[in-house]
VODODO-153772 format. One record per atom (N, C-alpha, C): x, y, z. Coordinates in steps of 0.05 Angstrom, whole numbers, padded with zeros to 5 digits, always signed. Layout:
// VODODO-153772
XYZ
...
END
This chain:
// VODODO-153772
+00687-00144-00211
+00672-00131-00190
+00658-00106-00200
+00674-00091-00217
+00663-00060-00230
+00635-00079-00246
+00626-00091-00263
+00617-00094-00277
+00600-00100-00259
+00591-00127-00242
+00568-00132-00225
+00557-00107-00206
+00578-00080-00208
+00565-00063-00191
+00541-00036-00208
+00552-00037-00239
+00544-00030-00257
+00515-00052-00254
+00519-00070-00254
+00489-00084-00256
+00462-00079-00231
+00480-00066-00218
+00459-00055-00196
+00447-00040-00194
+00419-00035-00194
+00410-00004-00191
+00414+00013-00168
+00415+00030-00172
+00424+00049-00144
+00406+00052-00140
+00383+00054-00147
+00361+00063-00127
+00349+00035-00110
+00348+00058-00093
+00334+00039-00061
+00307+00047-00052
+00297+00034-00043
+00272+00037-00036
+00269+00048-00006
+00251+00061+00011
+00270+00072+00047
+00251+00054+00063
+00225+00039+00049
+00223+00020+00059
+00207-00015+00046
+00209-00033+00062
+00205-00058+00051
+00186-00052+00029
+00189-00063+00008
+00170-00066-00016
+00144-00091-00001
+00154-00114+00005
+00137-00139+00011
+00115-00134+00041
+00125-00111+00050
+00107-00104+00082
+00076-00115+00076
+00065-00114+00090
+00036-00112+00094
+00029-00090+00101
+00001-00076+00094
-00008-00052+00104
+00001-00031+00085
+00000-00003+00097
-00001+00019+00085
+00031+00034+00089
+00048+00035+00067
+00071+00046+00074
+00080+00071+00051
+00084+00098+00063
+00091+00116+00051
+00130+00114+00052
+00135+00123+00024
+00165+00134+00030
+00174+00142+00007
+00201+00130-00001
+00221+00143-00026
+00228+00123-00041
+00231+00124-00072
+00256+00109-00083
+00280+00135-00084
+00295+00129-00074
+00321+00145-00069
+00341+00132-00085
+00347+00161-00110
+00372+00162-00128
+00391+00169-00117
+00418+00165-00115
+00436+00183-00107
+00442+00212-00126
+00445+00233-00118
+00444+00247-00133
+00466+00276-00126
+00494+00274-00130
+00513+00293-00125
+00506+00314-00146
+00509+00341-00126
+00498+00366-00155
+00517+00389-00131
+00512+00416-00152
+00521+00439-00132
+00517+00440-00104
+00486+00441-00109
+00482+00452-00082
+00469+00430-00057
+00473+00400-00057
+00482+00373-00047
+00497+00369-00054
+00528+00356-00046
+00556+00333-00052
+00540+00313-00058
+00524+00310-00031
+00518+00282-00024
+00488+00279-00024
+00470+00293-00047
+00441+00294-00041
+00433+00262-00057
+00402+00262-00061
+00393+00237-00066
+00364+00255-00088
+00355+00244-00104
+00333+00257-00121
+00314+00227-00108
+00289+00239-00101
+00264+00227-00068
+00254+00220-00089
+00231+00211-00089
+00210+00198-00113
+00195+00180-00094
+00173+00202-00093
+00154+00187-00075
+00143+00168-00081
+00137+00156-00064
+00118+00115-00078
+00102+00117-00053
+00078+00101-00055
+00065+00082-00027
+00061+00056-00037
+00060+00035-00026
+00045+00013-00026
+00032+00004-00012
+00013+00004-00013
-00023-00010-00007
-00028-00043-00004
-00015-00057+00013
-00023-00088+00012
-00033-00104+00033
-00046-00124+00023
-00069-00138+00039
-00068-00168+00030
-00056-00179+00039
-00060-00212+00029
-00042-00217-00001
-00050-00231-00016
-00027-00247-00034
-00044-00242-00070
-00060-00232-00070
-00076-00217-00089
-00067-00203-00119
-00087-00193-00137
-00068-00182-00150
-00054-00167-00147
-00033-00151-00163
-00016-00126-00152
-00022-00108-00179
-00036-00083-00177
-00028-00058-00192
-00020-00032-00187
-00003-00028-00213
+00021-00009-00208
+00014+00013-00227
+00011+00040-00204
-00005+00061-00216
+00010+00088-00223
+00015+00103-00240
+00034+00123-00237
+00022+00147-00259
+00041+00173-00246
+00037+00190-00262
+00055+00214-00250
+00067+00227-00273
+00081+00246-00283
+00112+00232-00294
+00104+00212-00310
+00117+00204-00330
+00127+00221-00346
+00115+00245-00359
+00119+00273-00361
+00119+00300-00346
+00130+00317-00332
+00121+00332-00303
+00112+00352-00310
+00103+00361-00330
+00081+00382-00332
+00046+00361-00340
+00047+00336-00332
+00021+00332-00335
+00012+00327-00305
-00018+00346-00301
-00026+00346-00270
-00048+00316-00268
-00056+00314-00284
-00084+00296-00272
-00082+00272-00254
-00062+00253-00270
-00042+00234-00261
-00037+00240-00230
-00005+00254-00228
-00004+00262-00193
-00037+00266-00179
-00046+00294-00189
-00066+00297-00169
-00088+00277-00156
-00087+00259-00174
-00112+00238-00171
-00092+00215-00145
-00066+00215-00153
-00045+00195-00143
-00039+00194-00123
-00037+00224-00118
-00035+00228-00084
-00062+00232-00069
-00071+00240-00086
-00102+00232-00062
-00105+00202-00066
-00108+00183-00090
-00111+00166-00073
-00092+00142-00061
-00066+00153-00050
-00041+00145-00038
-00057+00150-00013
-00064+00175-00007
-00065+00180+00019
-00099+00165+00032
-00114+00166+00012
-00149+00155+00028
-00147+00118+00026
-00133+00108+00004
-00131+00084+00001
-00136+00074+00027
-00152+00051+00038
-00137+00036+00066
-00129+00000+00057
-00111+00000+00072
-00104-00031+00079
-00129-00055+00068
-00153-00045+00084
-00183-00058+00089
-00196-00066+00057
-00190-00037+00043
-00204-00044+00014
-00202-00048-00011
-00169-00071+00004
-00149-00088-00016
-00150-00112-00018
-00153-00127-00039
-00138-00159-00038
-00122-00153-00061
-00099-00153-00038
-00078-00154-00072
-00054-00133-00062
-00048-00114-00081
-00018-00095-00080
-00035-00068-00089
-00025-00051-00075
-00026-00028-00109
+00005-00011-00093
+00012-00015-00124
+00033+00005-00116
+00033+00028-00138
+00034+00061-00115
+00025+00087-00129
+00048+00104-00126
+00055+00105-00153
+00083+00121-00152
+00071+00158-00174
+00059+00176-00150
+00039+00196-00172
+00065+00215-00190
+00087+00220-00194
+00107+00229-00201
+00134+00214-00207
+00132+00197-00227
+00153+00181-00236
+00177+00198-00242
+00175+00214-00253
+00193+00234-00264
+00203+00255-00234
+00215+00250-00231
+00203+00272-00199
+00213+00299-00203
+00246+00294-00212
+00257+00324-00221
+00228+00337-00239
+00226+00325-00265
+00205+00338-00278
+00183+00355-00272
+00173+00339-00253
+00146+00344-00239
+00147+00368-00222
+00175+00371-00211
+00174+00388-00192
+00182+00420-00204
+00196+00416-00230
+00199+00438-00251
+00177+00446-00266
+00163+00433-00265
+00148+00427-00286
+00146+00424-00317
+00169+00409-00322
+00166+00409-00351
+00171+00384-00351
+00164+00381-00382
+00156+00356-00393
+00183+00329-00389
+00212+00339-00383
+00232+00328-00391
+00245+00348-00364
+00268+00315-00358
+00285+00323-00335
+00293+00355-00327
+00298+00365-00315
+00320+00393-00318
+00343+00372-00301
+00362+00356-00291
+00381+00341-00291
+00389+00336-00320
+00379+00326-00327
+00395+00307-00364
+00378+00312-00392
+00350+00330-00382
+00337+00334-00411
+00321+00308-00411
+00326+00288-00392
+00312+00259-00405
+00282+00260-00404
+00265+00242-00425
+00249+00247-00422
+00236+00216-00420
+00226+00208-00398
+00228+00183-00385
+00208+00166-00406
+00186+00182-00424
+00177+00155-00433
+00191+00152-00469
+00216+00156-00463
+00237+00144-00489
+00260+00150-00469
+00246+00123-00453
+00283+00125-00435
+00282+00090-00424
+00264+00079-00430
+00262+00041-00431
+00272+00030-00446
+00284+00012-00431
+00282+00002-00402
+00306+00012-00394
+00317+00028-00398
+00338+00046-00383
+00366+00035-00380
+00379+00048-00363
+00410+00046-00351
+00416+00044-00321
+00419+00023-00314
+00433+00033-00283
+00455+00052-00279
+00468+00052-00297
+00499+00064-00299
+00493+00090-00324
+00468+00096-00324
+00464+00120-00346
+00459+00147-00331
+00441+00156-00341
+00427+00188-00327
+00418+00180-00303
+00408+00199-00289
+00389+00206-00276
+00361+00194-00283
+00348+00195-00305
+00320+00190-00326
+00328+00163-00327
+00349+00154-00338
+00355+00123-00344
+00361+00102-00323
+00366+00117-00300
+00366+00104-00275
+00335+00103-00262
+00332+00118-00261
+00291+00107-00253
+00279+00094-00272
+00277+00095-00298
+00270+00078-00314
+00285+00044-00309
+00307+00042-00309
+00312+00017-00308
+00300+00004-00281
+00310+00020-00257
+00281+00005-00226
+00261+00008-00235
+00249+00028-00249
+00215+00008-00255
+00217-00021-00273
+00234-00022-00298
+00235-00047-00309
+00247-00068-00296
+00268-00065-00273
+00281-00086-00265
+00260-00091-00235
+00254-00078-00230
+00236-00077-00197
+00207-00078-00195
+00194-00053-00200
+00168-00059-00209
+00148-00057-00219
+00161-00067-00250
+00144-00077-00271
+00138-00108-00271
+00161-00118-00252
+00155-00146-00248
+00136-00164-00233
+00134-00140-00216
+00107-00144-00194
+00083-00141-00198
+00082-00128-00224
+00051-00117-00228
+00033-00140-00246
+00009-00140-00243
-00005-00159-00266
-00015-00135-00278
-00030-00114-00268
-00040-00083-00291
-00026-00062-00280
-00024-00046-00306
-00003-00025-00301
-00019+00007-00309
-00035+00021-00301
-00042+00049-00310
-00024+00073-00300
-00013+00074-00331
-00008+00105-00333
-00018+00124-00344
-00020+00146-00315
-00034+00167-00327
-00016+00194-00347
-00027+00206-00372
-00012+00221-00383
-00044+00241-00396
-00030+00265-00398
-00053+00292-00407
-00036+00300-00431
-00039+00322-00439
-00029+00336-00464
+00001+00363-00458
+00008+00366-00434
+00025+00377-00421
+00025+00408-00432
+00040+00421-00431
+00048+00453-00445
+00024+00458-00471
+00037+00441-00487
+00027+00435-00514
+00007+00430-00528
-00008+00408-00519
-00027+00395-00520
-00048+00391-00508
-00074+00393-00525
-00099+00389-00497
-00119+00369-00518
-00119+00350-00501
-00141+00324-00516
-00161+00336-00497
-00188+00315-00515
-00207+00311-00503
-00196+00283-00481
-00212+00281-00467
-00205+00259-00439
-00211+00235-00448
-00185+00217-00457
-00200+00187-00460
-00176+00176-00447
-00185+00149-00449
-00170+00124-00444
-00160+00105-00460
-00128+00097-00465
-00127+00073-00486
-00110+00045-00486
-00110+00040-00494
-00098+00007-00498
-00076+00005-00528
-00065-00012-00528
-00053-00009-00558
-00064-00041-00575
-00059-00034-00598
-00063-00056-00616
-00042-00071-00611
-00046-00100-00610
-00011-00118-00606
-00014-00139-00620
+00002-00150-00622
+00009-00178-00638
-00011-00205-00619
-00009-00197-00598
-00020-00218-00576
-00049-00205-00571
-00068-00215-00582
-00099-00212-00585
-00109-00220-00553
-00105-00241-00545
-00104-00249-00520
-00107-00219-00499
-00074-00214-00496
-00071-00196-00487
-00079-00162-00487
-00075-00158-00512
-00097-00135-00529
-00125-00134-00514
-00139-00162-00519
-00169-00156-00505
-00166-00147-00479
-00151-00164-00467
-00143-00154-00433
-00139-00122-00428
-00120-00107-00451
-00125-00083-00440
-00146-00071-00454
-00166-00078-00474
-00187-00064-00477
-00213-00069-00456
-00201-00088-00442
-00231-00095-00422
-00225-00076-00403
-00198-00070-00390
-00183-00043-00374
-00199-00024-00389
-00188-00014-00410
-00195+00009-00414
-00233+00021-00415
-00241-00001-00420
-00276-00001-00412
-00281-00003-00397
-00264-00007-00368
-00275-00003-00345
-00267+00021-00331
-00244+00027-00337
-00240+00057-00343
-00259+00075-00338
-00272+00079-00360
-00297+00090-00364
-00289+00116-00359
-00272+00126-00383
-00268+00160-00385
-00286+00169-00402
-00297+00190-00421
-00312+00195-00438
-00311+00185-00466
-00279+00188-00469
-00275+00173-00495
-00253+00146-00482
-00255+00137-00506
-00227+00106-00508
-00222+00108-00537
-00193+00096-00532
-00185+00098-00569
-00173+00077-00561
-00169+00061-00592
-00145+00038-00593
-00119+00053-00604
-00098+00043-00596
-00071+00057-00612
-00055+00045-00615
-00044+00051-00634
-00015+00039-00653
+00003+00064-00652
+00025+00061-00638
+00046+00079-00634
+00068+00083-00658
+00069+00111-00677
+00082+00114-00696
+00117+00097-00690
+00126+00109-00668
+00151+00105-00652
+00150+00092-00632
+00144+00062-00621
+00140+00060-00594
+00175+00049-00582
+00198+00054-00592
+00228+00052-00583
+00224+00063-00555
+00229+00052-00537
+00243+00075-00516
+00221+00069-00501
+00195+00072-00501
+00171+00081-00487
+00161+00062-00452
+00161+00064-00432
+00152+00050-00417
+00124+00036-00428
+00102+00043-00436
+00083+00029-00455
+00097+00006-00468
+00113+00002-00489
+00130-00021-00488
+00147-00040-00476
+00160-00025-00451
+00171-00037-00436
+00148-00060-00425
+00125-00043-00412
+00105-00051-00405
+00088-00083-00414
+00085-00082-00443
+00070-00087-00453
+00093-00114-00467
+00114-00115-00465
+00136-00137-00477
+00136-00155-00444
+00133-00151-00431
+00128-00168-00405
+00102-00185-00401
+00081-00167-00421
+00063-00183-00425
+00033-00184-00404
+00049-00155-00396
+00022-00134-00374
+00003-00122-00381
-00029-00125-00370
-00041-00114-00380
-00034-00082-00367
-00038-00064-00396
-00025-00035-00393
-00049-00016-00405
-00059+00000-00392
-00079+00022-00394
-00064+00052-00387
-00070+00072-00407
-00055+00093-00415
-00082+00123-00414
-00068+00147-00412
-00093+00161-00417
-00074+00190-00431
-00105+00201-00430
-00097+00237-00439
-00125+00238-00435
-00116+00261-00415
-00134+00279-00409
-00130+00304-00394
-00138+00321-00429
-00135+00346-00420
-00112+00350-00426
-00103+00375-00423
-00074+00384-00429
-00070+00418-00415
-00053+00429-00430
-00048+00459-00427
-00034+00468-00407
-00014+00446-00390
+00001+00453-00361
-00012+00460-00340
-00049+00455-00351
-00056+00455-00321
-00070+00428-00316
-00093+00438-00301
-00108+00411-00294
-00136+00421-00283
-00158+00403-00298
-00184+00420-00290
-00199+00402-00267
-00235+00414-00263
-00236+00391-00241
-00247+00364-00252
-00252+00374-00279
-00268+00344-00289
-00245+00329-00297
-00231+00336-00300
-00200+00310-00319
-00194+00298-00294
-00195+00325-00269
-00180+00305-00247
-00204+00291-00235
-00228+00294-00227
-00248+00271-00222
-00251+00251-00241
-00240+00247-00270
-00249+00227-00292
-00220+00208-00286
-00196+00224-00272
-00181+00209-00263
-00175+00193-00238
-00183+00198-00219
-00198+00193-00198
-00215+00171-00196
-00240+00172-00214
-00257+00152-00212
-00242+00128-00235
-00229+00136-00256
-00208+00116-00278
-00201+00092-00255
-00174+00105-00232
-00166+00092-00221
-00181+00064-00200
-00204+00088-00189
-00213+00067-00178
-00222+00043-00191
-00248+00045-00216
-00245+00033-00239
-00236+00013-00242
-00208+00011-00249
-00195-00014-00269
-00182-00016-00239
-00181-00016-00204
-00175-00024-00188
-00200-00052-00174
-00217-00047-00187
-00246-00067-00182
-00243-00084-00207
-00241-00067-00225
-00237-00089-00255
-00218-00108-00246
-00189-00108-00230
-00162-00118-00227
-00175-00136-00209
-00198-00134-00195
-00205-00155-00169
-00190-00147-00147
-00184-00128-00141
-00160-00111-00124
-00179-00095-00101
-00199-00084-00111
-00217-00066-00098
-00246-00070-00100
-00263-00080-00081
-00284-00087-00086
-00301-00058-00068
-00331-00054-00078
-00344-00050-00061
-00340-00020-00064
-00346+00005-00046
-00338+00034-00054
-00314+00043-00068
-00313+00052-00073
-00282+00068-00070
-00274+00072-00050
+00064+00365-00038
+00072+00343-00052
+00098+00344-00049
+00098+00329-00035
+00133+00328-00031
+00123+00305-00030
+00105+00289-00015
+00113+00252-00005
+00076+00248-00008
+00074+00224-00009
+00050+00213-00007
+00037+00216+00022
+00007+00208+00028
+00005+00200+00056
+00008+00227+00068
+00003+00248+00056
+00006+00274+00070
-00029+00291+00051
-00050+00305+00066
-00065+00318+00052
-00063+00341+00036
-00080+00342+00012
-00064+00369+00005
-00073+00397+00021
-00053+00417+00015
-00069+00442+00023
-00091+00454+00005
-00108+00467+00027
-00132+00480+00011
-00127+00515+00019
-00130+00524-00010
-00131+00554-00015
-00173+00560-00008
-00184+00570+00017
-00198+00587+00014
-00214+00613+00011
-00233+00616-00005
-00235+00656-00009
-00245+00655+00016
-00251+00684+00021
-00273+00688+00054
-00300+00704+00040
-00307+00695+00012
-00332+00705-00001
-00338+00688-00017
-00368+00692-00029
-00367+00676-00047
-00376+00686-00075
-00375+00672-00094
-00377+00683-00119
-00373+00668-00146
-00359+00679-00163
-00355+00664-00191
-00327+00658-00197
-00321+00637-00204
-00291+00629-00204
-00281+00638-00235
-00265+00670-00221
-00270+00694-00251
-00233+00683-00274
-00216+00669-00245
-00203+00666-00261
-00184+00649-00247
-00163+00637-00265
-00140+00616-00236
-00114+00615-00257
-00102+00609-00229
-00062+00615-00242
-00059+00588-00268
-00052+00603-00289
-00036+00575-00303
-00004+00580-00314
+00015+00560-00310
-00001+00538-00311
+00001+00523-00284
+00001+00490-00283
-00012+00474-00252
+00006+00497-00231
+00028+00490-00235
+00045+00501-00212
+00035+00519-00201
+00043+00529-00175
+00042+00556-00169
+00067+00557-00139
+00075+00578-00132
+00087+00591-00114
+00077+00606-00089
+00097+00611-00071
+00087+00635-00055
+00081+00661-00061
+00057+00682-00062
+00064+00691-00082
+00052+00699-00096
+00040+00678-00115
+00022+00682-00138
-00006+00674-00135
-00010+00702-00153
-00043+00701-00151
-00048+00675-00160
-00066+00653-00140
-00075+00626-00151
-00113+00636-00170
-00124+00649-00161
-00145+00649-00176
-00160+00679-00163
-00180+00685-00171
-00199+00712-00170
-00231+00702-00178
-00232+00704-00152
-00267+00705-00143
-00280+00735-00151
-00304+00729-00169
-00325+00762-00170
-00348+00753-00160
-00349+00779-00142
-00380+00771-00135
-00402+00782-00159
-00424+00766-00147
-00450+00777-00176
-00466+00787-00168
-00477+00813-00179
-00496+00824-00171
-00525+00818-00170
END
């Protein structure tokens, strides 16, 4: 009995995966710490469905200091409708959620750092427990899979989009036709020094077409990375046959907007993404 319960993932979903229509909610970890006995670590998801169609599965903050990913994720969690689907999309903008909400690149729970944490543990970390429900839950549902990733703390690319080289040419083309519909500034092909561990492999051993990015870096997020992410998604959501025709705590909620009461030159802004109550977010000058 211990062992078949070990095979279970603890995480639950708060509502039906198979619904129809537009549903915001949680994958809920259990999660006992100080200051919860009995808390749960939330991880927001929506799913978007309309008929029997393809299904793609869209995410970001696989790392939680990368912004472009979320920000593009929850906006379009929340404008998506029912109407301008055939198919699934399921948008999970903060995979990592502890991360995302610290902002750093890797858990503050376990240090894990979710993309060398595939296909995971039910019975492991925190990191190894969300990794294993995406591989056991849904990575199985998806026919394309885009994850979004930037250059975080560390790192700042120029903005492209990529695919990897694989043994299966077939499949290879499939995600380079993704990544050209994409249509970020740049695209690269890649061959991963280390790909052990990586959801990209997890991904891509199932035999899904998988489209990847960077754009941008530096812990923050600008407005062109997050419009080149934005329009990405929609993109390879028409490429999927999914979307025809136009285009943070939980999904399905708008964001807030910071306004000046002048106008002027945008002289400066908080980095990095995060910010608080509190802190100066940016400084308008006027021009003479």
């Amino acid at each position: 009995m211990q062992s078949e319960i070990l095979r279970s993932s603890p995480v639950t979903p708060t509502f039906d995966l198979d619904k129809q229509g537009v549903q915001h909610g949680f994958l809920r970890l259990p999660y006992s710490r100080d200051d919860s006995a009995w808390g749960s670590v939330m991880i927001p998801i929506a799913i978007i469905r309309n008929g029997s169609g393809p299904t793609a599965l869209l995410t970001g903050g696989n790392h939680g200091d990368e912004y472009e990913g979320p920000i593009a994720l929850f906006d379009l969690a929340r404008t998506l409708d029912a109407g301008m689907v055939s198919g699934t999309v399921i948008i999970v903008p903060a995979m990592n959620y502890p991360a995302f909400r610290a902002g750093t690149r890797t858990s503050p729970i376990d240090k894990g750092n979710m993309n060398r944490s595939y296909p995971g543990k039910p019975d492991g970390t925190v990191t190894q427990k969300i990794a294993d429900y995406f591989t056991r839950e849904l990575l199985p549902r998806a026919d394309v899979v885009l994850d979004f990733h930037s250059g975080g703390r560390t790192l700042d690319f120029v903005p492209f989009a990529a695919a990897h080289i694989l043994p299966d040419k077939v499949q290879e083309a499939k995600g380079f036709d993704a990544v050209k519909a994409f249509s970020a500034p740049w695209s690269m092909r890649m061959l991963e020094i280390d790909a052990v561990g990586m959801y990209d492999t997890t991904v891509e051993e199932m035999g899904k077409v998988f489209v990847t990015t960077e754009l941008g870096g530096g812990g923050t997020a600008r407005a062109e990375t997050v419009a080149i992410a934005k329009r990405g998604a929609m993109n390879v959501l028409r490429h999927s046959g999914i979307v025809s025709g136009h285009p943070i705590g939980r999904t399905g909620v708008a964001p807030a907007e910071i306004r000046t009461k002048l106008t002027g030159l945008l002289a400066a802004r908080h980095f990095p993404g995060l910010v608080k109550p509190g802190d100066c977010v940016a400084v308008v000058g006027t021009v003479d």
